[in-house]
Every structure is written in C-alpha cells, then in structure tokens.
C-alpha positions in Angstrom: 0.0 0.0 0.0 2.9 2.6 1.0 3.9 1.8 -2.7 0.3 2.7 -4.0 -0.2 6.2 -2.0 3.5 6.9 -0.9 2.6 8.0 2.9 3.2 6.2 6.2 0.8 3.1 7.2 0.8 1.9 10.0 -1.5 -1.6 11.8 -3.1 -0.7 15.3 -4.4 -2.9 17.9 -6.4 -1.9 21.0 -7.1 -3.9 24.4 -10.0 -2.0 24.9 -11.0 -3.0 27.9 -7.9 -3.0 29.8 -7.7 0.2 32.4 -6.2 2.5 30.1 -7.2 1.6 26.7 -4.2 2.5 24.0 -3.5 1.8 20.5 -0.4 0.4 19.8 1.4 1.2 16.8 3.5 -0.8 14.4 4.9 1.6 11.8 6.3 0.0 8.6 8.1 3.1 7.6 9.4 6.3 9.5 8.0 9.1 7.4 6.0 10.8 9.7 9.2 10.9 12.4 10.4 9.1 15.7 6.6 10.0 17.3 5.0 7.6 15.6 7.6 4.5 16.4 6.8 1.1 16.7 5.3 0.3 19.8 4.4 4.3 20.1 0.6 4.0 22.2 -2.1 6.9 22.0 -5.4 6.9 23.5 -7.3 4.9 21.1 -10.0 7.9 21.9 -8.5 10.4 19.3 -6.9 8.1 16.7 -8.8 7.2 13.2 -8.1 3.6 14.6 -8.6 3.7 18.0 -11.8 4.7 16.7 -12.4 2.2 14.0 -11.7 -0.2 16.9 -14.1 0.9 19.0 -17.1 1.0 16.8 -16.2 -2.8 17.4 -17.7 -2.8 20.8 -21.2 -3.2 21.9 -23.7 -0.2 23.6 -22.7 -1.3 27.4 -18.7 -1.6 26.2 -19.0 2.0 25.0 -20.7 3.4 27.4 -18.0 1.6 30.5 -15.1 3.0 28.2 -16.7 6.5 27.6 -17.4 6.7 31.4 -13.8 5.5 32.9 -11.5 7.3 29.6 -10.1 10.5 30.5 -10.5 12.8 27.6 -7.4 15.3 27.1 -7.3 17.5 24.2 -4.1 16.8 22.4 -4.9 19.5 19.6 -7.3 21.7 19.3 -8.8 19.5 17.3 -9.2 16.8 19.6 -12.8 15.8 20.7 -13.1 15.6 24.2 -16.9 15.9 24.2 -18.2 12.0 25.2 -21.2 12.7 23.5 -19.8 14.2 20.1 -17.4 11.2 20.7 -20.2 8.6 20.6 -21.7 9.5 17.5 -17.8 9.4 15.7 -17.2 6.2 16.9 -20.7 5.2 15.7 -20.0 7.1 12.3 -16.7 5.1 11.7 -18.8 1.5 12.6 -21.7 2.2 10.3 -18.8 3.7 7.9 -16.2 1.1 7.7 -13.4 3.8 8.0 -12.4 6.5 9.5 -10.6 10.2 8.8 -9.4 12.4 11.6 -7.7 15.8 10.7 -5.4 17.1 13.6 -7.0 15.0 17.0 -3.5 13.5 17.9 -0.9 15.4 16.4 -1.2 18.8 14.5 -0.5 18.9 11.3 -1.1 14.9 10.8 -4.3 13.4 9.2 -5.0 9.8 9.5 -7.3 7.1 7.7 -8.5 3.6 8.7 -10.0 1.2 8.3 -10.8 -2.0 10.2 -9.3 -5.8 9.6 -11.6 -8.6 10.1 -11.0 -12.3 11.4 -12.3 -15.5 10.0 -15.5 -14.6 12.4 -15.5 -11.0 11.0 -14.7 -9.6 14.4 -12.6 -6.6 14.0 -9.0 -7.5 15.4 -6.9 -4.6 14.0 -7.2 -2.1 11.9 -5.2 -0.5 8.9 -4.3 3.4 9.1 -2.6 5.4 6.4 -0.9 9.1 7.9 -0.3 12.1 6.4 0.9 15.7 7.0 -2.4 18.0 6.5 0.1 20.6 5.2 0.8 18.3 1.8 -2.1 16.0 1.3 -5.6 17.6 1.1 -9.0 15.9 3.0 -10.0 15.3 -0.4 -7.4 13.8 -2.1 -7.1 11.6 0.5 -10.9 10.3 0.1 -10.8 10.3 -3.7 -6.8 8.8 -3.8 -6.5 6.8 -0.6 -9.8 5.6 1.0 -10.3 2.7 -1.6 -6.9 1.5 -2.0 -7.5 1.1 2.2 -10.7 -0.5 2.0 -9.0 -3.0 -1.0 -5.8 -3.8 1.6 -7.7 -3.9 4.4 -10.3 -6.7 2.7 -7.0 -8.1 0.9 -5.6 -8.9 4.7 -9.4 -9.7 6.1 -9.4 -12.6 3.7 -5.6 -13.8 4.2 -6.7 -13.7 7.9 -9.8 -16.0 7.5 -8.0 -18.2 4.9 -5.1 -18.8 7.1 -7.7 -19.3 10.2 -5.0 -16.8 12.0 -6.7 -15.2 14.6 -9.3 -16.7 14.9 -11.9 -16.7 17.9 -14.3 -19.6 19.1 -17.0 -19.0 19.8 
C-alpha cells in the first residue's frame, strides 16, 4: 500500500477494555518521524483507529469505556466531548473507516480502516498518515480511501484463509 499512496501506514491494535485503553502502533516506515515509532501507544479515543476499533464494541462496552477514559485535548482538534465522541465512533462502525484531521498530532491526518477475522470480528485495523500541510482531506478520500478499503479486505481474507486469529465461539 505505501507503494500505492506513498505515505506512512501503519496496523493498530487496542485492548480496549484493559484500564487505560491504547492503541499500539506498528509503523512500517518512519515518514512521519520518531513520534510515531513502533510500539508508540495513544489513547485509542482520538486516533482514526482507536476509533475504528471501538465501533467494534457493543452499547454497554462504550458506554463503560466512555465513562472511565479520561479525555485530554491533544490539539485543538481533539474531541473531548463523550457525547460528540459517541456519534464518531458510531459514524466510523456504520462507515467502515475512519478520517481524523489534527486530534493527535497537529498537522497529521489519518485514515483507517478495520481488519476482520475469520469470524468477522474486527482485530486490528489498517491506518494510512499524512501531513495536513501536503495532502488535502479530499485527495485523501478520492486517492486513498479505496486503495484502504481494497488492503484492508485483501488482509481480512488472508486472515480468514489462514484461520489466523481466529476466535471460538
């Protein structure tokens, strides 16, 4: 994919509902500098896959998270309202994806998009990052939201082939 939009990508897992819920980062490339490391966490709260992740959970799982997160502004783009919070996570489950302009770092926009198991239970999801000063909202919906979606399916249906990460039920 990095080959396809020529930006930083990145997979994300969350233990949501461990006491401080994080996403931790595996970076595949160091474009966007030494903040966004391997094994770098955030507060899945603010992150286009924190998010993406936690449209995974059910009414009661978001509200307990919602309740016990704290909520710190990281930008001035950060939402820190729970209730304007809600309805993103919501947006990015009914969406499939996720864009966020600014919420952890300013001047960095991010993209995801969820990868499915063989039970299609989200267990990760796919972001793409770029610097808001060089890459437009739109050009990243027209140029890079599909090519996500495609690699994010592409790696959905490796991961149900290979019955890797897969849950019983």
């Amino acid at each position: 994919m990095f080959l396809a939009v020529g930006r930083a990508r990145h997979l994300d897992a969350v233990d949501i509902m461990s006491s401080e819920p994080l996403v931790v980062r595996v970076t595949t490339n160091r474009m966007m500098g030494p903040s966004l490391s391997v094994g770098f966490v955030l507060p899945a709260y603010c992150s286009a896959a924190g998010r993406v992740l936690l449209g995974s959970l059910s009414e009661a799982e978001l509200d307990s998270y919602l309740r016990s997160v704290p909520l710190e502004r990281l930008t001035p783009q950060t939402i820190v309202s729970r209730s304007t919070l809600r309805k993103e996570i919501r947006k990015a489950a009914s969406e499939g994806w996720y864009l966020t302009d600014q919420e952890t770092d300013a001047g960095v926009r991010s993209l995801a998009a969820p990868l499915r198991d063989a039970n299609n239970q989200i267990v990760a999801a796919l972001n793409v990052s770029c610097y808001s000063g060089r890459v437009e909202i739109t050009r990243m919906m027209s140029d890079f939201l599909l090519q996500l979606l495609a690699v994010a399916s592409a790696i959905g249906q490796e991961l149900k082939a290979s019955r890797f990460l897969q849950r019983t039920s």
